[in-house]
C-alpha positions as CSV (number, residue, x, y, z in Angstrom):
1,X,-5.2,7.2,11.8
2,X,-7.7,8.6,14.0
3,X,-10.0,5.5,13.2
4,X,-9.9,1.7,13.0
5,X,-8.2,0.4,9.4
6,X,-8.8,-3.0,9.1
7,X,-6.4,-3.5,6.6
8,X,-3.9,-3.3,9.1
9,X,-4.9,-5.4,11.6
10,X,-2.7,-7.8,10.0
11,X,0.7,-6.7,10.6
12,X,2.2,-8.1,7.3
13,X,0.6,-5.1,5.5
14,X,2.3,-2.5,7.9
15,X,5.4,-3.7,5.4
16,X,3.6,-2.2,2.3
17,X,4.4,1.5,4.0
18,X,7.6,3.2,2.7
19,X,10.8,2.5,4.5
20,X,12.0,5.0,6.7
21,X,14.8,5.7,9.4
22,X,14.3,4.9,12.9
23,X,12.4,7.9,14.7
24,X,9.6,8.8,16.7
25,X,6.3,8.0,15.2
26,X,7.6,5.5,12.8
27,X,6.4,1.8,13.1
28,X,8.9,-1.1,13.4
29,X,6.8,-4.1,11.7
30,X,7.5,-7.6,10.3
31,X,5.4,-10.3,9.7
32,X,3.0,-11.3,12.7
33,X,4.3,-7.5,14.9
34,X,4.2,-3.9,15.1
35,X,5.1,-1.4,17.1
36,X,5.4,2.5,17.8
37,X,8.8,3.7,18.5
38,X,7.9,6.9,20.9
39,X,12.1,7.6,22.2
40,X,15.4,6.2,21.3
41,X,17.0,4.6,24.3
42,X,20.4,3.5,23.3
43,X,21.8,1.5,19.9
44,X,19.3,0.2,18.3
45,X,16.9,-0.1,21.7
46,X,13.7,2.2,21.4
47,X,11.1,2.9,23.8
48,X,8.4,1.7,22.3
49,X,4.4,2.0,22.2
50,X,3.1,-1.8,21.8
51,X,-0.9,-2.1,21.1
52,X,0.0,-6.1,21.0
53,X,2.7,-7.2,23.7
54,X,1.0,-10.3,24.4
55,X,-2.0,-11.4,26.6
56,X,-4.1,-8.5,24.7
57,X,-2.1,-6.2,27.1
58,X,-1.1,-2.9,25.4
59,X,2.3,-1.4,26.9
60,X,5.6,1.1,26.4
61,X,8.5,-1.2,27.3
62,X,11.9,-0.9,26.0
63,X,12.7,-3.0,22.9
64,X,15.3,-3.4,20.1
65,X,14.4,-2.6,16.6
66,X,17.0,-5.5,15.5
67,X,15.4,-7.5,12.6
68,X,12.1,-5.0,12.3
69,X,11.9,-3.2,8.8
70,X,11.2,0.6,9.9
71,X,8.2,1.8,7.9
72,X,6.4,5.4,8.1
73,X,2.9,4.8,8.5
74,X,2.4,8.5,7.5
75,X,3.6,8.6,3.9
């Protein structure tokens, strides 16, 4: 967004974004996570950019999309 939106800091409102199918740039969010999904690795496994991964440690790490509603933060 090219600036902090606090709004989003919770990731609960990340799920008031359209729905959208899996694809770079999209956000795979459900209550309480978010994350990027930068390249599709295989089924429903992304590569994925995580701002949250845990320990306030910012990653890309492989993960499935399994139980995440897809949103496009863009629309």
């Amino acid at each position: 967004f090219g600036r902090p939106v606090r709004e989003l800091y919770l990731a609960a409102n990340w799920l008031k974004f359209p729905r959208a199918a899996p694809a770079p740039g999209m956000a795979a969010a459900r209550p309480g996570h978010v994350f990027v999904l930068e390249q599709h690795v295989r089924d429903d496994v992304w590569l994925v950019y995580d701002a949250n991964s845990g320990g306030r440690q910012t990653m890309l790490h492989e993960r499935s999309v399994r139980g995440y509603a897809i949103v496009n933060p863009r629309a």
